[in-house]
N, C-alpha and C positions, 0 to 999 in steps of 0.2 A: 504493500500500500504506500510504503515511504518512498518506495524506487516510481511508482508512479506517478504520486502528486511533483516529485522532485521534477521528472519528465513534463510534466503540465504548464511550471512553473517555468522552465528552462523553454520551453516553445513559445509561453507567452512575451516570453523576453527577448526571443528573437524578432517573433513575429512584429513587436513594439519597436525594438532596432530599425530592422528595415522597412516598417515604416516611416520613422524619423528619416533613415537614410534616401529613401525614396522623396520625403517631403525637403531634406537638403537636395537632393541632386534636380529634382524640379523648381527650387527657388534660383538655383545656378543659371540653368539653361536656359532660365525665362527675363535673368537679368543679360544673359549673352545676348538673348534676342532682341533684347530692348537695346539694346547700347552696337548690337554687331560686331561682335567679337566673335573672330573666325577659330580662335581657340582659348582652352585655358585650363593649366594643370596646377594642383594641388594637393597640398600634403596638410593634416590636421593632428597636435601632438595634445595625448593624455594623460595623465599619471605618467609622465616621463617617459612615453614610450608616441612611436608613430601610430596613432589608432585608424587613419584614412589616408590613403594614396591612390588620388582619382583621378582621369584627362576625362576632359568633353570635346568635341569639336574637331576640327580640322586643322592641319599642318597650314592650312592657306582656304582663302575666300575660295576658292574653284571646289571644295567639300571633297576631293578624291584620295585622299589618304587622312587618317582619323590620325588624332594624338594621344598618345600614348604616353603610359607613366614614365617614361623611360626617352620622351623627347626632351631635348636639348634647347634651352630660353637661355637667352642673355637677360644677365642679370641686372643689368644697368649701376645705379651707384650701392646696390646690394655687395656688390664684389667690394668696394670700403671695405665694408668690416670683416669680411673674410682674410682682405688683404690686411685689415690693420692688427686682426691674430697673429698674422706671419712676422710683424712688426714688433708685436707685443712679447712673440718668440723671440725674437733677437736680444729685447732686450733682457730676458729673463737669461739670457746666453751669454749674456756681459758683451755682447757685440754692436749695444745701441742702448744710448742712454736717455728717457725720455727727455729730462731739461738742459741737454747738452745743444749748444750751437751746430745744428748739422751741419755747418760748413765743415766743421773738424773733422768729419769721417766723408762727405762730398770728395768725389776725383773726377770723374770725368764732368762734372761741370758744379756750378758755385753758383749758390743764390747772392745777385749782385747787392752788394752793399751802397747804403743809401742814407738819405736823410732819416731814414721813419726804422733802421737800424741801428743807429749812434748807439746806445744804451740797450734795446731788446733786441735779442736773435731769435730769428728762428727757432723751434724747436721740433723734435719731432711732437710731444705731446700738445704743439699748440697746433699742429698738422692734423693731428688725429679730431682734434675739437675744434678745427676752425676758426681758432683765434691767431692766425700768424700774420693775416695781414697780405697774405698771397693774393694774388688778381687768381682770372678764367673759373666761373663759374662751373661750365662744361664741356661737355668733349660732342661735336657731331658727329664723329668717328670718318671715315674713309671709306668712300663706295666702292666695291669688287674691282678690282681692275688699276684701280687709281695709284699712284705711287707713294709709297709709305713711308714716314720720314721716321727718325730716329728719336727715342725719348731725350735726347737733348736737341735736337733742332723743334720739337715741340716745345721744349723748356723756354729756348731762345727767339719763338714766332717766327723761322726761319722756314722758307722753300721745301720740302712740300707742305711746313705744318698748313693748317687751316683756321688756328687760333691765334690769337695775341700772346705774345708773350709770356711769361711768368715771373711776376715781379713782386716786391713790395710795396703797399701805397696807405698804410698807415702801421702804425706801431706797435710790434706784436704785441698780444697779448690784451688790448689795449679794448677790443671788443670783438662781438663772431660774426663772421662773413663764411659762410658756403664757399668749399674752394677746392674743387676736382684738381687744379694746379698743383694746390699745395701734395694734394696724395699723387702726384706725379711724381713732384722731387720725392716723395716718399721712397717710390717706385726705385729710383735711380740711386736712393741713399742704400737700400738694399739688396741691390746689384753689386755695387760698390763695394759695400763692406763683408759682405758674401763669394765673392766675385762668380756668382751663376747666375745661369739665365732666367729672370723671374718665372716664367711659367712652372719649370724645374723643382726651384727653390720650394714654390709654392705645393706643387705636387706633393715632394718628398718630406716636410714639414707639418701641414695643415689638410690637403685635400686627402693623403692617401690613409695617415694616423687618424684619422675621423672616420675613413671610410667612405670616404666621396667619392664613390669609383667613376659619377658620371659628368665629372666636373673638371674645367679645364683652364687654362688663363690662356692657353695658346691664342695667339690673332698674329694670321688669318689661321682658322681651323686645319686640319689634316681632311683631304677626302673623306679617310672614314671615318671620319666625325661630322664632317660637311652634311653626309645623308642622312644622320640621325637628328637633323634641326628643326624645328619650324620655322615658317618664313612670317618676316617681319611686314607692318601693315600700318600706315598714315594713319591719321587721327581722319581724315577723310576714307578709310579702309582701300584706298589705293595700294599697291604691292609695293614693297622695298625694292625697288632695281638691284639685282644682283641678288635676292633675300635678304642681304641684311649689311650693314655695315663694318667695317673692320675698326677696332679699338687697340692701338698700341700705347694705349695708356689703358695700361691693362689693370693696375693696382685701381684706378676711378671708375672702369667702364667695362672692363675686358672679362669677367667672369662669363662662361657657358655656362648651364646646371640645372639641374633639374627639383622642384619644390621637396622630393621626400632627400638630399643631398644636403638642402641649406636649411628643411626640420634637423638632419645630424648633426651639421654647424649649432643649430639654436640648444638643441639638446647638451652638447657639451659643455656649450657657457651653463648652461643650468646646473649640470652637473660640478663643474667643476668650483661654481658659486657654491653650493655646498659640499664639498670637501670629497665628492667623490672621483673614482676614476674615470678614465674615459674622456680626458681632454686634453688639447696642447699646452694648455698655460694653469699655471699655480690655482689654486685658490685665494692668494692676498691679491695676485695680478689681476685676477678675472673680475675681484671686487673693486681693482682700478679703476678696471675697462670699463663699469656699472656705475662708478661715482663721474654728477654731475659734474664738467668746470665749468661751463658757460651754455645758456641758454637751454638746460634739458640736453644738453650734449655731452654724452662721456666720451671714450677713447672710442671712436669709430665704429657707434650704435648713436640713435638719439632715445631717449629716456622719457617714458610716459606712469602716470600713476601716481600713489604715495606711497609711502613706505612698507603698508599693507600691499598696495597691491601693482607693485612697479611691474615694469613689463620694458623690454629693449626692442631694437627693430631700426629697421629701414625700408624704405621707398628706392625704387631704381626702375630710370627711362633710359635706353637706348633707342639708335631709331630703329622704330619698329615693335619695340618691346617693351613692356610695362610687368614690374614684380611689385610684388609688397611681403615682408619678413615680419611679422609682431609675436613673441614670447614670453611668454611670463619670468620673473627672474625666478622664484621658490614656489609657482604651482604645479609646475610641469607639466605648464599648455603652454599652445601657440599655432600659427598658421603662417603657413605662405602660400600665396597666389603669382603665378604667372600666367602671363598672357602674350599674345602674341598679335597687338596694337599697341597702339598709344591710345590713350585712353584719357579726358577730362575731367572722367564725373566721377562720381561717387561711390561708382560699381562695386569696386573691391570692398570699401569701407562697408559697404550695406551688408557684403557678405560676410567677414569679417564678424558684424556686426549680430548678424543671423547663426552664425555658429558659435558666437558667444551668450548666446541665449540658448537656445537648443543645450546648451551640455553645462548653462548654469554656474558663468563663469563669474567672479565678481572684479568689479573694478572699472564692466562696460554701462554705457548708460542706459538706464531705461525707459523706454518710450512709452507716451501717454499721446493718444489719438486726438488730435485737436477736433476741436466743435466748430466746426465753420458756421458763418453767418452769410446773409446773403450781401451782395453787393454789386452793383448795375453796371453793364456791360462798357458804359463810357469810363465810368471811374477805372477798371482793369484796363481797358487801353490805352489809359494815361499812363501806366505804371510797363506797360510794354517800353523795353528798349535792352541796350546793351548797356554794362557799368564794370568798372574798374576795378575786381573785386582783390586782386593785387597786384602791383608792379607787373605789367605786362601779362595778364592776366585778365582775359574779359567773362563773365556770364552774361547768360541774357536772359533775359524773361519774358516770354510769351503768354497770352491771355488765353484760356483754353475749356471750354465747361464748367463755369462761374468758379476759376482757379488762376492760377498762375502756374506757368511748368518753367523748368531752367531749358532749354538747349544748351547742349556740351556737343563742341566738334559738327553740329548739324541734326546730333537725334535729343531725343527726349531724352532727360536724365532725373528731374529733382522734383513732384509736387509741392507746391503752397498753398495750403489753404488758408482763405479769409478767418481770421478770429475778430476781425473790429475792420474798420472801412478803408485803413492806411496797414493793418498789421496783420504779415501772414505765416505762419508759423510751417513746419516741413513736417510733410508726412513721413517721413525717415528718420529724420534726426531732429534734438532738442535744438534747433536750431528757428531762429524768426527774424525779420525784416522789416523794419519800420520805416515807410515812403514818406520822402520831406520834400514837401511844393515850397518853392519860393512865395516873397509876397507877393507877386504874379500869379500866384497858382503853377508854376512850370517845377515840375519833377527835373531834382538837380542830384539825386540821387537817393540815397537809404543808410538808415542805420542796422550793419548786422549785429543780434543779437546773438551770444552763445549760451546755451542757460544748463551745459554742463563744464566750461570754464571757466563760466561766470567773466566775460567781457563781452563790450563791443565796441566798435569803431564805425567811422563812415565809410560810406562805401559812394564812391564820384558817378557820376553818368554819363558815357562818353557819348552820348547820341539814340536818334530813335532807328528801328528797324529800316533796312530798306524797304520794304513792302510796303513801307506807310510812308514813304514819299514820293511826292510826284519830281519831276525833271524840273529842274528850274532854271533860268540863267544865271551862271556863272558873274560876281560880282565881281571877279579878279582876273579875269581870261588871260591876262601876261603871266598869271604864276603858273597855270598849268601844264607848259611845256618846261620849266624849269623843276615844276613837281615830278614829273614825267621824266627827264634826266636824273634826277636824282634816285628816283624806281630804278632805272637800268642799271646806274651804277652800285645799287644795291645788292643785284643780281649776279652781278658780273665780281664784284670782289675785287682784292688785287690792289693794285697800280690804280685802276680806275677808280674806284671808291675812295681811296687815299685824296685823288686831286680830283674830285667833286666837288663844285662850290656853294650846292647847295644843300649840302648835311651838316649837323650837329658834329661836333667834334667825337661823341660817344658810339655814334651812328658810324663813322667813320671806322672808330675803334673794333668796334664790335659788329659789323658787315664784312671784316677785313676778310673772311674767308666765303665770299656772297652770301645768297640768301638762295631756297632751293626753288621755290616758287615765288611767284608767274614767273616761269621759264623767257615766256613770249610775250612780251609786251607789245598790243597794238597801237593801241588809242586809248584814253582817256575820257570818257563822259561825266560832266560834274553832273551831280544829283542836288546836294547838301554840303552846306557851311554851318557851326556854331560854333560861338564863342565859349572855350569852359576855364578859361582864366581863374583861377583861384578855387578851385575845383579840386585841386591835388594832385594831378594827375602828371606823373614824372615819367618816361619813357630815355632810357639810353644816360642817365645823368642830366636830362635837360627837363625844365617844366613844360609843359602842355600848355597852347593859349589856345589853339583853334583846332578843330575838328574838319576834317574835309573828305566828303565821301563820292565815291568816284562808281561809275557802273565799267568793269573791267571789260575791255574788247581783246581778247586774248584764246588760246586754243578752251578755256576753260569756258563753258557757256554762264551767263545768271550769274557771274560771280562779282561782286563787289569790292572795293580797297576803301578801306579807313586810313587816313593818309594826319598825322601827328604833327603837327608844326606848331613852330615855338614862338615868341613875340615878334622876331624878327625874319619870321617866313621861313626859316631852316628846317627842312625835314628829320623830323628825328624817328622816326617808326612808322610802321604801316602793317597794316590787319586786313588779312583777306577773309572776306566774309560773305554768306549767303543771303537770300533775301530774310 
């Protein structure tokens, strides 16, 4: 009788399993479907173990080869923290000292000494967290074919690199700036003082003692690794020319791997955060790498939670490819998602979000369904447009069955519902939006609210939808062929962009290695002008005064340019955009 009811008991618990697991794997494919994500694999950690390794979808938008647990995603800036273990091993090897001047141990090349050096250097631990003061945000990597330059003529913004330099331009230590650069020199500090070749290093070190058997730093890949990839896909789900890009800044950008490889990554730091075995670095080190120094940022992870319920992790874009890494430090959960686009919205997080509730995790927040009220159809189309929601960052808000919905990249991503006649809270997340008309009445943008942060800020409005404007005449007809030069030389990169005379100096900077689209610049149609002077809105190191929106005549049909200029008519940015 005991061996039966135990049977009854044991079925019912399955039969509950795979229903949950069935009601995950339909909440996935329904969010793939909404957002068009041609693939996406992942891995889900329990009690310190892998309890889910799952693929959906296809190697590529044409659906003819499915993805599999065992496909190959670039990691994007997820590889940091893989790489900054291999770092972290160093230093536990007495072969690198966090607060040591990496010039000391630099040979084949030397962060140049400067004004904003005198007194702070470099270090590696202000590398690892962002605070050293290093330029280049990120790497676009190198198209199939294209020629590859070396990590020091990257270092140097030298022929073939594609980026700026890599310099200092304020005072280490001094505050945190994002800085794939900095993990560059990292990259070459530990060549240097190793003297092998990263991918190797990293191998025999970090990916092979973990167990990472499907993980690789190599760029460009090996054939037989080549065939076990997915191809990479636009935030428009356009195909990566070539599948995907090459990264020889490999320590920022260069990791292959697959979500149940970088769960055995997450899993050791957890492990070895409590004292056990099964990872490359100490337990006082590993407690390093988990203490904040600046901004939620440790040693190459950023840091979410409080003391109960901290959790490590990174975000990582390549083109073409989108991860996300979150784990618990002492519960021994976690998830990673790979995908195989670029991606704007919220997707991952919702998921993320969904299998942190399902298994009853604590630390996530929890969602309470807003009440909406009614609100009349002119008032929501007041509140339609595009805004600023960060530094080179747009959302947009469209009006949609007595709602508000975001567009991201073109599709639908985020509901708002009305709770009051200016305020609308997300059906996702504890997230709300308070709309501020001028004393005109004219929407100049929104307050976001976070209400499991507990902050908000303004959010600017850089303009209304194309859809909602008609043609107008151009108030400025002389500047549009100079706006128009300034587009191509954007494109073009180089020489050309350098001696433009109508771009911002930042725009100069930071185009140096073109821009990938509009490829084909025809012509030019003005639509819209408006003024957002004092608005906040900063593009390139330059303020925004005027807004100029253009209907593009180009191989791409319907498609529009938001074109950035400054007080003085200088192009600093531009946003290609749909109706």
């Amino acid at each position: 009788m005991k061996s039966q009811r135990l049977f009854l008991i044991l079925s019912f618990l399955l039969v509950v399993f795979h229903i949950q697991a069935d009601d995950l794997d339909d909440f996935i494919r329904s969010q793939m479907q909404k957002r068009r994500i041609p693939g996406l694999s992942l891995a889900i950690i329990q009690d310190g173990k892998i309890l889910k390794v799952q693929s959906y979808g296809f190697i590529d938008k044409d659906g003819m080869m499915p993805v599999t647990t065992s496909t190959l995603f670039q990691a994007g800036s997820v590889s940091k923290s893989v790489a900054a273990m291999g770092a972290l091993y160093l230093v536990e090897q007495n072969k690198l000292l966090l607060d040591e001047d990496v010039n000391v141990k630099l040979k084949s090349w030397r962060v140049p000494d400067n004004e904003f050096t005198t007194d702070k250097k470099v270090t590696l631990r202000g590398i690892l967290s962002h605070t050293t003061g290093l330029t280049v945000h990120g790497f676009p990597g190198y198209a199939v074919g294209a020629k590859i330059p070396s990590v020091v003529q990257i270092l140097d913004g030298t022929a073939p690199a594609n980026t700026p330099p890599v310099r200092v331009d304020f005072v280490p230590g001094s505050r945190w700036r994002y800085s794939g650069g900095g993990y560059t020199v990292m990259q070459q500090l530990m060549a240097d003082v190793t003297g092998a070749d990263f991918p190797e290093f990293m191998k025999n070190n970090v990916l092979s003692p973990l167990g990472m058997k499907n993980s690789t730093y190599q760029q460009p890949l090996p054939p037989e690794l080549a065939k076990l990839t997915a191809t990479g896909h636009y935030n428009n789900r356009s195909l990566v020319e070539g599948r995907w890009h090459i990264y020889p800044e490999m320590a920022a950008a260069g990791l292959w791997t697959t979500p149940s490889d970088l769960a055995r990554f997450a899993m050791s730091i957890q492990n070895a955060h409590a004292g056990k075995s099964g990872s490359v670095l100490s337990q006082s080190m590993t407690r390093q790498m988990l203490t904040d120094q600046k901004n939620r940022d440790g040693l190459g992870v950023f840091l979410q939670g409080d003391s109960t319920t901290l959790r490590f992790g990174h975000n990582g874009r390549d083109e073409g490819f989108d991860a996300l890494l979150t784990a618990s430090v002492d519960k021994g959960q976690g998830i990673v998602i790979m995908i195989n686009a670029n991606d704007n919205s919220h997707m991952m997080g919702r998921i993320v979000d969904f299998i942190a509730d399902y298994y009853h995790w604590d630390g996530f927040p929890v969602k309470t369904k807003p009440v909406a009220v009614d609100v009349d159809s002119k008032t929501l189309k007041a509140f339609e447009g595009r805004y600023e929601l960060f530094n080179n960052r747009i959302v947009t808000f469209v009006a949609e069955s007595q709602r508000l919905v975001t567009l991201e990249d073109g599709f639908v991503d985020e509901e708002f519902v009305p709770v009051t006649a200016n305020r609308f809270t997300s059906a996702d997340r504890n997230v709300s939006v308070v709309f501020n008309p001028d004393a005109n009445g004219n929407v100049t943008g929104f307050t976001l609210e976070d209400n499991e942060q507990h902050y908000q800020r303004k959010v600017p409005r850089i303009g209304p939808l194309a859809h909602a404007l008609k043609t107008n005449a151009d108030p400025d007809p002389s500047r549009t062929p100079k706006i128009m030069a300034a587009l191509q030389a954007m494109v073009k990169g180089g020489k050309i962009v350098e001696e433009a005379s109508g771009l911002t100096l930042g725009a100069k900077r930071d185009f140096a290695g073109g821009m990938p689209e509009p490829q084909t610049l025809k012509s030019l149609a003005f639509i819209h002008s408006e003024k957002v002077a004092g608005r906040g809105i900063q593009r390139h190191d330059s303020d925004v005064s005027e807004i100029v929106t253009y209907q593009l005549k180009s191989n791409q049909p319907d498609t529009y340019i938001i074109v950035h200029l400054t007080s003085d008519g200088l192009v600093t940015d531009c946003d290609l955009v749909e109706k």
